[in-house]
C-alpha positions as a LaTeX table, in Angstrom:
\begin{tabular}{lrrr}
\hline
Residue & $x$ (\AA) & $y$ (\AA) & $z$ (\AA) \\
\hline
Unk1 & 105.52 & 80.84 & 104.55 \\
Unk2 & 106.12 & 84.28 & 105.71 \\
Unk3 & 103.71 & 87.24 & 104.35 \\
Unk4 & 104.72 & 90.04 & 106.17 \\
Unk5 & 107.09 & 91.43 & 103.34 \\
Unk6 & 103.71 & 91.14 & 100.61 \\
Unk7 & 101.68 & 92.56 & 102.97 \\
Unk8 & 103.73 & 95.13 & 103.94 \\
Unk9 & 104.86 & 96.53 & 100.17 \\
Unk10 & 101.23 & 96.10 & 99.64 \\
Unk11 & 100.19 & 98.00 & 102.26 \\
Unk12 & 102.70 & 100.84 & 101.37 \\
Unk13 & 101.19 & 101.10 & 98.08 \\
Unk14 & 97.05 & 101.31 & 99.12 \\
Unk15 & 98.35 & 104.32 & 101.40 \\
Unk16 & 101.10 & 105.83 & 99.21 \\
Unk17 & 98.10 & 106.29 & 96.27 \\
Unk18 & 95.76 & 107.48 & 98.69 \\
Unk19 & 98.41 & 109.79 & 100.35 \\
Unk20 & 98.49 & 111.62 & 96.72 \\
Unk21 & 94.62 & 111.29 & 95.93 \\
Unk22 & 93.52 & 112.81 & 99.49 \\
Unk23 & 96.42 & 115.80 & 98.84 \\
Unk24 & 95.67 & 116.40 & 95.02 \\
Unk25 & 91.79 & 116.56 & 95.77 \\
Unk26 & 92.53 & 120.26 & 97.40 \\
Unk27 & 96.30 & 120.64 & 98.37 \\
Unk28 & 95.32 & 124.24 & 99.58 \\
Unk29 & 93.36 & 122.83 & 102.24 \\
Unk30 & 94.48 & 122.30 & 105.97 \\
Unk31 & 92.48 & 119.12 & 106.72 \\
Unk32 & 93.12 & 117.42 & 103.33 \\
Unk33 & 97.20 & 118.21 & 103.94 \\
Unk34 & 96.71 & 116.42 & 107.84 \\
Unk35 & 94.97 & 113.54 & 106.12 \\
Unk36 & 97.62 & 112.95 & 103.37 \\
Unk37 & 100.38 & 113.51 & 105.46 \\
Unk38 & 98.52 & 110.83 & 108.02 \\
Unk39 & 98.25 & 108.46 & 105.48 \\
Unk40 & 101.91 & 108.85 & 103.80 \\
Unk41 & 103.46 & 108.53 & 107.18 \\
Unk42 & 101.36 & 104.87 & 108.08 \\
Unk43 & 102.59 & 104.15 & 103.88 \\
Unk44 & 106.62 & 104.78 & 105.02 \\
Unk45 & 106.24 & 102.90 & 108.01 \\
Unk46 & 104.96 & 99.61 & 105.81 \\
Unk47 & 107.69 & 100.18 & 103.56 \\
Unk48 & 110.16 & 100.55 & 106.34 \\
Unk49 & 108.73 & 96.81 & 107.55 \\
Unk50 & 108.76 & 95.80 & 103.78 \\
Unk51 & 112.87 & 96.43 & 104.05 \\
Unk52 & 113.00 & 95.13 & 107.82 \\
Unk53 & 112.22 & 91.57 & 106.22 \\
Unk54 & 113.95 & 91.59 & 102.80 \\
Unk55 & 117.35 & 93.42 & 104.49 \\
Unk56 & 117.20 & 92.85 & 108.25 \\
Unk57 & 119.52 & 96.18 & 108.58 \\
Unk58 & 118.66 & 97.79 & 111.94 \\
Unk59 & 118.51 & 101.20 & 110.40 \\
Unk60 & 115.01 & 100.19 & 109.16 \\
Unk61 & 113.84 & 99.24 & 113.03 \\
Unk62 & 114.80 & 102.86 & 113.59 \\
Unk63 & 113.23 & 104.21 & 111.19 \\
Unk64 & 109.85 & 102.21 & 111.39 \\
Unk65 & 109.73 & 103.33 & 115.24 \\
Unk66 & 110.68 & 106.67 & 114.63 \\
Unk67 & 107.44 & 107.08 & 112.38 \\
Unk68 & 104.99 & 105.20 & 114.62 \\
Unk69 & 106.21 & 108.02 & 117.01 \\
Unk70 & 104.97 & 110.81 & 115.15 \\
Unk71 & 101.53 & 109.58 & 114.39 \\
Unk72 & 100.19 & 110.45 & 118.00 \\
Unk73 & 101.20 & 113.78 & 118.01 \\
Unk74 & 99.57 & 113.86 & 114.04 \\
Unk75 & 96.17 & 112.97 & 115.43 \\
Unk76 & 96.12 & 115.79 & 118.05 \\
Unk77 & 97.18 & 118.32 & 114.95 \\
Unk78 & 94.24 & 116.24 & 113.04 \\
Unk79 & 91.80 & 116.86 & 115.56 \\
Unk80 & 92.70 & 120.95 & 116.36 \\
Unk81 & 92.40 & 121.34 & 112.50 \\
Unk82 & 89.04 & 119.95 & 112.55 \\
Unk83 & 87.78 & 122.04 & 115.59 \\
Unk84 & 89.53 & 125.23 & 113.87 \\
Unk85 & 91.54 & 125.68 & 116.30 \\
Unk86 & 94.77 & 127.88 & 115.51 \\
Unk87 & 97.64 & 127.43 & 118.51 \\
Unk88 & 100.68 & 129.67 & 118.56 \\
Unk89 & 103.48 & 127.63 & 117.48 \\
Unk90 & 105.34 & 127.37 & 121.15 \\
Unk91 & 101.86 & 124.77 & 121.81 \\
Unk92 & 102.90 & 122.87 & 118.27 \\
Unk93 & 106.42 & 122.60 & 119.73 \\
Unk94 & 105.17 & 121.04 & 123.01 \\
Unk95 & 102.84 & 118.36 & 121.20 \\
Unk96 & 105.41 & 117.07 & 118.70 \\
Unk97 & 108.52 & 117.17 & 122.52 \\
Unk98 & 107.57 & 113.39 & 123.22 \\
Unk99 & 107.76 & 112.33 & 119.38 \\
Unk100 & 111.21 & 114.02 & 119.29 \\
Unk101 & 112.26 & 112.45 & 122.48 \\
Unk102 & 111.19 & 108.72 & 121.55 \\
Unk103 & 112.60 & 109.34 & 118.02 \\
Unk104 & 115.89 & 110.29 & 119.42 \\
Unk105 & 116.00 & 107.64 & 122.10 \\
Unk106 & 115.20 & 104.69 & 119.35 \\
Unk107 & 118.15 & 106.12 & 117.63 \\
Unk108 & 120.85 & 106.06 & 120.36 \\
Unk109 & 119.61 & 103.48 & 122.89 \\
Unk110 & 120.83 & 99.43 & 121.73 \\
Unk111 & 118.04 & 97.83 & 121.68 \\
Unk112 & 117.34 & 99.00 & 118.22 \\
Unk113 & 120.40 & 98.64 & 116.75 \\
Unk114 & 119.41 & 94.96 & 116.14 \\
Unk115 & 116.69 & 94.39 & 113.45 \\
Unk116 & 113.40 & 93.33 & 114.37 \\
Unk117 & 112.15 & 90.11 & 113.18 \\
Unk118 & 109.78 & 89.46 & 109.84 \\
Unk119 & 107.48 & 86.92 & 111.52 \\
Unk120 & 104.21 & 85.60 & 109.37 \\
Unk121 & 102.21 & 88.10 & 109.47 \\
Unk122 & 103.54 & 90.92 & 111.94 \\
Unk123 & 107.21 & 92.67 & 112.42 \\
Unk124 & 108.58 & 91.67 & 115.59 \\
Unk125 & 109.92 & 94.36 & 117.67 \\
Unk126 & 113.03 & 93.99 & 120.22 \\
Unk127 & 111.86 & 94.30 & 123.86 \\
Unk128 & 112.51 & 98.05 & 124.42 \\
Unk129 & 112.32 & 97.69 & 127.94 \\
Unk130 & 111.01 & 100.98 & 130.27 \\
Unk131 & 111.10 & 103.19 & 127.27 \\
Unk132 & 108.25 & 100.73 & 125.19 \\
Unk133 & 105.93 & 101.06 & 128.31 \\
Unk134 & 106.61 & 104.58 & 128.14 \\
Unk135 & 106.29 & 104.86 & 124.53 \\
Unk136 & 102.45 & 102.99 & 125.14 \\
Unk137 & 101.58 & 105.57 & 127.83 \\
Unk138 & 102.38 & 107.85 & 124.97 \\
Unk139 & 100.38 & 106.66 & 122.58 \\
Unk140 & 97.28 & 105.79 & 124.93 \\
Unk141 & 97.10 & 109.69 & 126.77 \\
Unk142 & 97.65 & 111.07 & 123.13 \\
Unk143 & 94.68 & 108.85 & 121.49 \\
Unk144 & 92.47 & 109.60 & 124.36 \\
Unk145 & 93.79 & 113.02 & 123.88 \\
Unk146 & 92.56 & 112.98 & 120.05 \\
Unk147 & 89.28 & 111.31 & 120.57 \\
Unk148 & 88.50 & 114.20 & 123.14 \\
Unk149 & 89.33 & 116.69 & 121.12 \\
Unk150 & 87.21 & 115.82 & 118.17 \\
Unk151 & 84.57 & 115.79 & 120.52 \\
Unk152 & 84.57 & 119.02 & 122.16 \\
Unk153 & 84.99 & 119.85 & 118.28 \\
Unk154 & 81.83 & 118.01 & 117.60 \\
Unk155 & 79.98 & 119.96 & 120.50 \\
Unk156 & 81.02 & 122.86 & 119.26 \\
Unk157 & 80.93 & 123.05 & 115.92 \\
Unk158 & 78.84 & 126.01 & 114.27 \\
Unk159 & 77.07 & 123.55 & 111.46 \\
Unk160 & 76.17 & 120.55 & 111.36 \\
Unk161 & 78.48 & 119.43 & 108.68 \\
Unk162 & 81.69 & 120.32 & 111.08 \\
Unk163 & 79.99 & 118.26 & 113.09 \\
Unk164 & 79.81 & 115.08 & 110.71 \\
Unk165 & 83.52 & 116.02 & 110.11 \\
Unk166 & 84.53 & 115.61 & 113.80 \\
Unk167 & 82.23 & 112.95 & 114.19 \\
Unk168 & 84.47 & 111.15 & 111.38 \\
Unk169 & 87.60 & 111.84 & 112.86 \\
Unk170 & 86.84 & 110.71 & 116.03 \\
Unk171 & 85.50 & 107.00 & 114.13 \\
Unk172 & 88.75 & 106.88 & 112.72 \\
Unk173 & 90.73 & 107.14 & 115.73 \\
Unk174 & 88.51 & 104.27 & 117.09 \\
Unk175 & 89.03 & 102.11 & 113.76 \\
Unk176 & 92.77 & 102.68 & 114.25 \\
Unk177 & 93.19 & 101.85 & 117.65 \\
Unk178 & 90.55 & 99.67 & 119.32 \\
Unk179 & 91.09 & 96.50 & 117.40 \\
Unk180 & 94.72 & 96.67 & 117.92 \\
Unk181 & 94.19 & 96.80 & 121.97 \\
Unk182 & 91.30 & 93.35 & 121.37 \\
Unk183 & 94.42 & 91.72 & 119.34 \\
Unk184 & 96.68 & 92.47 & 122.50 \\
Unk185 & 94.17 & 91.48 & 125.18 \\
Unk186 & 92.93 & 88.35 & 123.17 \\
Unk187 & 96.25 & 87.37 & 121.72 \\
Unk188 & 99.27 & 88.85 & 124.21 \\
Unk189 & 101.80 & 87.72 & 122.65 \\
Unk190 & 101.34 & 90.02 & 120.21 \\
Unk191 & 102.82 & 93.05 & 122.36 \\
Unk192 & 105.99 & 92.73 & 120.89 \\
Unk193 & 105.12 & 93.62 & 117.77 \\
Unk194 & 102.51 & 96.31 & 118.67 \\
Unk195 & 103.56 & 98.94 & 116.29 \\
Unk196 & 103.01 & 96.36 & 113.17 \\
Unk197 & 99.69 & 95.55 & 114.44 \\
Unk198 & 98.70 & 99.03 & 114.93 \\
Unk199 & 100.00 & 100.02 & 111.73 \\
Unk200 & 98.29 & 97.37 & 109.63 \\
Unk201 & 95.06 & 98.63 & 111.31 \\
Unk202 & 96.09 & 102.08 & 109.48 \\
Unk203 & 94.72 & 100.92 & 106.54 \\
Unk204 & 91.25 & 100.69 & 108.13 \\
Unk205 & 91.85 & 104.76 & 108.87 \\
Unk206 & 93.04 & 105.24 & 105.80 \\
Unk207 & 90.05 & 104.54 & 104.17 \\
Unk208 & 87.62 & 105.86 & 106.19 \\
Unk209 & 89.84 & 108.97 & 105.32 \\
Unk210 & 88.09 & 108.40 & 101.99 \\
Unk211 & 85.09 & 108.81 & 102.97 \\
Unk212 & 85.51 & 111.88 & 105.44 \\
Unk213 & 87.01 & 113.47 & 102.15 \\
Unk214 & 83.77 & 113.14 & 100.12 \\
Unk215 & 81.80 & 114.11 & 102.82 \\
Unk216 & 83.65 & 117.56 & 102.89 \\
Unk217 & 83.99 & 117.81 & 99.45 \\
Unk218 & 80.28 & 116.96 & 98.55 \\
Unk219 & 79.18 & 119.83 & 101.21 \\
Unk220 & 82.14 & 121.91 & 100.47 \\
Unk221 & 83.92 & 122.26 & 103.67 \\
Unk222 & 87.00 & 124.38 & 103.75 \\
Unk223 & 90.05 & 124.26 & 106.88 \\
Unk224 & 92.11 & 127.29 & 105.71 \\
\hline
\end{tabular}
């Protein structure tokens, strides 16, 4: 019997609803906009594998790869926001380059203009060749890139509940990625279908979003 369309719709739903609670809690507020933004784009991506396995159109392939390439460049804009930092918007345009390039080259390049595969559990992926080992060195220097960022933010935060915040962030991007890359080195097989893995491992960030939330909220912490 094959899950992956449940758990996928499923999936969209936990991180549509939380998409809306994190944004309505204080829409004003820079970090709580990254979060909910975060959390709607890992929510499109299940739906997009939700319509992979009930369709099988390729435009859905597309468009689920297209969104796993923004979410790097979304944790290095999570992780500035934490630390306060505010870049000039030529920097923003060089972060988000590599998400526009993959996103264009999933669109014109053939081997996603076939429609991955609803297996059990995960989405399988069609082998993308040079440009999916590219697309990995992406994702690992921009991950790395994250963690490091929320820790200089952690060093140098001015109170300790910045701190805690950046501390948080920097657990998330370890809940989201580390037990995707034990999957892949336990079970290899897998690396076909690394984007569904990673993504289902969203949910994990997801809610510890939750909790970074009421942490700022309960010491009322304000990004503006």
């Amino acid at each position: 019997m094959c899950f992956a369309p449940y758990v996928s719709l499923s999936t969209f739903v936990i991180e549509f609803l939380l998409a809306i609670f994190f944004l309505l809690r204080n829409p004003k507020d820079k970090l709580n906009r990254i979060i909910a933004l975060l959390s709607f784009l890992l929510g499109i991506y299940q739906l997009n594998e939700f319509l992979i396995c009930i369709t099988q159109l390729p435009v859905f392939t597309i468009l689920a790869m297209s969104t796993t390439a923004i979410l790097p460049a979304l944790a290095i804009s999570y992780a500035l926001i934490a630390w306060r930092k505010k870049l000039r918007f030529y920097w923003y345009v060089l972060i988000y380059l590599p998400a526009i390039f993959f996103i264009v080259m999933f669109s014109v390049m053939n081997f996603y203009h076939i429609s991955a595969q609803c297996m059990s559990v995960f989405i399988q992926y069609p082998d993308s060749g040079l440009i999916g080992r590219f697309f990995g060195s992406y994702y690992l220097i921009y991950i790395v890139g994250a963690v490091v960022l929320f820790h200089l933010s952690s060093d140098n935060a001015k109170n300790v509940h910045d701190k805690r915040i950046s501390q948080l962030g920097m657990i998330g991007m370890f809940i989201f990625t580390i037990p995707t890359f034990i999957f892949l080195i336990y079970l290899p097989s897998l690396k076909i279908q690394f984007a569904s893995v990673l993504c289902e491992f969203g949910l994990l960030l997801a809610i510890e979003l939750i909790f970074l939330l009421e942490y700022k909220n309960k010491h009322k912490i304000k990004y503006n």
